[in-house]
N, C-alpha and C positions, 0 to 999 in steps of 0.2 A: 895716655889713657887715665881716665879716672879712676879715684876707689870704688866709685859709685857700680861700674862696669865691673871691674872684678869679684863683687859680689856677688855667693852664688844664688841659686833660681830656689824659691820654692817649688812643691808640688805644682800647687794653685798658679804660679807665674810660669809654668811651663803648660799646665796646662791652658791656662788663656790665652797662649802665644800659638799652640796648636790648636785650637778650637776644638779641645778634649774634655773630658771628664778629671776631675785628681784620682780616681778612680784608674783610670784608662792610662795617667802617667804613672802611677804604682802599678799597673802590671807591665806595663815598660820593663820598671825595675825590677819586678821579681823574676819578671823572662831573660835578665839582664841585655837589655839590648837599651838602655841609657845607665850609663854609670850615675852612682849615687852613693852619698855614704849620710849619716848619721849626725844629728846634733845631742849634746847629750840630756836635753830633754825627749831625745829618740825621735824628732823631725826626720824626714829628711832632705836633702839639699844638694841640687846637682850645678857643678862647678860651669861656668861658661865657655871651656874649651870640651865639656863633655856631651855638651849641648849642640855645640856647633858638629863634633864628630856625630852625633846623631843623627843630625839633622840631613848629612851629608852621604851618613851613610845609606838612610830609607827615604833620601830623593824629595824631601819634604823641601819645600822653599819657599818661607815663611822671612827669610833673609831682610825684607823691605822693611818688615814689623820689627824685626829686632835691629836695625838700625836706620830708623829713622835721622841721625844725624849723618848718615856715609854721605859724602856729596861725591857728585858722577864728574868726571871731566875729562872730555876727551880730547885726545893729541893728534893734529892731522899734520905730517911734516914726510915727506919723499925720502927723505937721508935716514935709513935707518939707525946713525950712529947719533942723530939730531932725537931722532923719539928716546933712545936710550937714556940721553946726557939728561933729557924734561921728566921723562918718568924717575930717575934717581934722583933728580932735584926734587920731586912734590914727595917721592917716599922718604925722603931724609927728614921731611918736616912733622913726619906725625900727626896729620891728620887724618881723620879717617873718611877716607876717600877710595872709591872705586875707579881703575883707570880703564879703557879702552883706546886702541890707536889705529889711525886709518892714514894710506900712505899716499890716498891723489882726493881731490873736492868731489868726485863723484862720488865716493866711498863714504866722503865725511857724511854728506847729505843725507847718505842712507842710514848710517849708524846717529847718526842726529835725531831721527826719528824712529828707531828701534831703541836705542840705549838714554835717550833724552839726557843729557846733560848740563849741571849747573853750569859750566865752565866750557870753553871750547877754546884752544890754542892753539892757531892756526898759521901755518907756512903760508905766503902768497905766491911763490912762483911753484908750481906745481902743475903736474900732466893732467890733463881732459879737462880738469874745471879748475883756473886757481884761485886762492885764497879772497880776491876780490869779488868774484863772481858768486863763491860759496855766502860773502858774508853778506850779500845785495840781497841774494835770496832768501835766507835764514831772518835777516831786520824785516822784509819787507812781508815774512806771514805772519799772521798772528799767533800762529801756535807755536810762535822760537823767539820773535823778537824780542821777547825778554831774554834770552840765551847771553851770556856773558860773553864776547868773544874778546882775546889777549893774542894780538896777530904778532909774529916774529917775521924777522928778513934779513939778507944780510945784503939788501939792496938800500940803498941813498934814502935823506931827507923826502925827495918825492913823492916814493912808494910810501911811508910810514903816513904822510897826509892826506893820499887817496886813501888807506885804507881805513882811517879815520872816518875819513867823508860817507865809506861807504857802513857806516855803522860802529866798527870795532872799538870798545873799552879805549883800548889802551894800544899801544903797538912797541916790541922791544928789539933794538937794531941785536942781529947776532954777528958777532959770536955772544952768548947771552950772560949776562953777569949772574952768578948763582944770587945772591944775595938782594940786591935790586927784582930779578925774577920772584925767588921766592912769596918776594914784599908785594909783588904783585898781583899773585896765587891769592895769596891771604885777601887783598883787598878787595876782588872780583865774588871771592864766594862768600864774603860775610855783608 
């Protein structure tokens, strides 16, 4: 994270983020229900972890506005120990990213277009729809074909060139290299 992030909020940038008055975030604080403290020309200025507990606490969800850089990407993989191993690989790298994970292609489909994702990392052999069928469907609408997909298998040369064929980025044979993976991640979402 940057310094840029850890800097705290004004009144006025908190209140533009809630569609309030500076007025309306000073009685926030005086009802205390956002913490805040003092700068010593008597500002005040609330931290961004007390912001976020605010925010969470009065069900506000403004989330999208305050991080326009989160990039969405979701894991669609049957082996629960497989979504594990991906989600601690992209968390270790520090980027700020939102994960969601779905365990068969018909699930993906639907969290595809409820959670829209820059990223999608896709198992092919999978129950009710697999990874080939999800990725035909997702290139072939217009409202996903720009969808990044980074397919994984731990099936043969074959598979990796159909999946290709049917759209997907990139494809990485498993059992999956953290570091080659990684490098992958990065290169799909930027």
């Amino acid at each position: 994270m940057g310094e840029i992030n850890k800097k705290p909020y004004t009144t006025g940038e908190v209140a533009s983020l809630c569609n309030v008055t500076i007025n309306a975030v000073k009685k926030w604080i005086a009802a205390d229900k956002i913490k805040a403290f003092r700068t010593p020309g008597g500002h005040y200025r609330i931290n961004r972890e007390d912001f976020l507990e605010f925010l969470a606490r009065y069900k506000l969800d403004i989330k999208d506005a305050l991080f326009p850089e989160r990039q969405k990407i979701l894991i669609v993989d049957d082996e629960p120990e497989i979504v594990d191993y991906i989600k601690g690989a992209i968390e270790s790298m520090e980027i700020e990213c939102e994960i969601e994970t779905a365990s068969d292609g018909y699930e993906a489909l639907i969290l595809v277009g409820q959670f829209n994702p820059a990223l999608l990392i896709l198992d092919l052999r999978m129950p009710k729809i697999d990874g080939f069928e999800v990725c035909r469907r997702l290139k072939q609408s217009d409202s996903t074909k720009g969808l990044k997909i980074l397919a994984v298998t731990a099936y043969g040369r074959e598979d990796m060139e159909k999946i290709v064929d049917c759209g997907a980025d990139k494809c990485l044979s498993k059992p999956l290299k953290l570091k080659e993976f990684q490098a992958q991640v990065l290169r799909l979402l930027h």
